[in-house]
N, C-alpha and C positions, 0 to 999 in steps of 0.2 A: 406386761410392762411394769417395771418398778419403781415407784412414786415415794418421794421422800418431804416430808412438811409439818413444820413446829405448828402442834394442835393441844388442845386441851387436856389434861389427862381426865379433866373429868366428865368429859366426852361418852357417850357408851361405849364409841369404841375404844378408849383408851381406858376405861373402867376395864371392859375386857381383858385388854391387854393384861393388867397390871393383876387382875384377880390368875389369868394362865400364868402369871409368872412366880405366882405366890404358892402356886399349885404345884408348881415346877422345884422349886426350893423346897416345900413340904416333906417332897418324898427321897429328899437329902439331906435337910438340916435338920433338927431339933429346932421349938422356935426361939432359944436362945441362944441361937447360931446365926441367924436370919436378922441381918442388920440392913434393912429397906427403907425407904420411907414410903407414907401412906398417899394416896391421889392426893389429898387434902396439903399434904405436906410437898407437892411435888408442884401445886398450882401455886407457884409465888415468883414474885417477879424475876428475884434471879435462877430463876430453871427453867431451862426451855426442854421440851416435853416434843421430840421426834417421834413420826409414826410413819412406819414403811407400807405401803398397800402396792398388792400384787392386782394388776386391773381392778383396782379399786375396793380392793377386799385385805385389811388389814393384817397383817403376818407380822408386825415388828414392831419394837420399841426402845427407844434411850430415852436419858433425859444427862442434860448438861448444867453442872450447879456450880455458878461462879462463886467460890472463894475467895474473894479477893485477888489474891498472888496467883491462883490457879483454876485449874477447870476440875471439877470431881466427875468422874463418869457412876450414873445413877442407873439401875434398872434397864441394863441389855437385856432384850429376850425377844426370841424368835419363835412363830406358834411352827407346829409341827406341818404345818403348808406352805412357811418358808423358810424352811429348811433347805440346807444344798442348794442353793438358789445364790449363792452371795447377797444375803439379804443382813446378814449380821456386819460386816464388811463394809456394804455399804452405809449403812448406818451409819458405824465409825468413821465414814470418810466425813459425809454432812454434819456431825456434830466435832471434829477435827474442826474442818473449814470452817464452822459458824466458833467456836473457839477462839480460832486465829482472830478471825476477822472482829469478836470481841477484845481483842488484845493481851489472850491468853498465852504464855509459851510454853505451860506446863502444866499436863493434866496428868491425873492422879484418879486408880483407883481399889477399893475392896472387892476380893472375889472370894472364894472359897477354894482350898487345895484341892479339894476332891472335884472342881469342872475342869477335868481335863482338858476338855475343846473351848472351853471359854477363854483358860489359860494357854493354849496354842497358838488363840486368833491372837490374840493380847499380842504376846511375842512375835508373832509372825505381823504384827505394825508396829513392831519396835518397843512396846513396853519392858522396863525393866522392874525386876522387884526390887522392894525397898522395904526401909522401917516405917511402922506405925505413923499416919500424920494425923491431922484433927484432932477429933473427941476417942478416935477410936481407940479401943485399950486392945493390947496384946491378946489374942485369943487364936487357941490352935483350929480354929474355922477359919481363920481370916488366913487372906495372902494381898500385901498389897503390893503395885507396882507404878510406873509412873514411866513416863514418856516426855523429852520436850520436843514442842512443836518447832518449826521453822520458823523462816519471817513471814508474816501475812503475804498471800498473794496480792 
């Protein structure tokens, strides 16, 4: 069973999380390709920090950084036990909904050209690519895209 709930990143299991995902990125980017931010940087009031557990055994993470105008989607990643599961999917739904229901219509995010399946899922809920926003500068690592939400349920 698949359990979804805004937890600490600096949690061990969210330490966890976030060291597999840095691990994951490692053996694709170079690390001046690797545009993350750190647990330290992800515990602050506006990021809520999602964590998926499969019968209570963590497999996943997001985290949602309100922008002001928008939502930035932070740190997708799925350990290799929840994989094929819709575990990344759902993810995106809960931090979607908590989005909206912060009065988001538009979230916004960085990925790398080379995650095919990351860039699949993206578009397959509707993300569109887009130009550079934020602080981010033009780099041929980067792909960004963006989505707007509905009206709040």
């Amino acid at each position: 069973m698949l359990t979804i709930a805004v937890e600490s990143p600096l949690s061990a299991d969210g330490l966890a999380l976030i060291a597999g995902s840095e691990t994951a990125l490692a053996k694709v980017f170079r690390p001046d390709e690797i545009f993350t931010l750190d647990p330290q940087q992800l515990a602050v009031p506006e990021i809520r920090f999602f964590v998926a557990r499969d019968h209570g055994v963590p497999v996943g993470c997001v985290a949602l950084m309100h922008c002001g105008g928008y939502g930035e989607i932070k740190r997708l990643y799925v350990s290799g036990k929840g994989r094929g599961k819709g575990t990344a999917r759902a993810l995106m739904a809960a931090l979607e909904a908590d989005a909206q229901a912060q009065g988001l219509a538009v979230m916004r995010l960085e990925t790398g050209p080379v995650l095919a399946p990351a860039i699949a899922l993206y578009r397959s809920l509707g993300y569109l690519e887009r130009g550079r926003f934020g602080d981010y500068a033009d780099h041929p690592a980067s792909l960004f895209m963006e989505k707007q939400l509905g009206a709040a349920p």
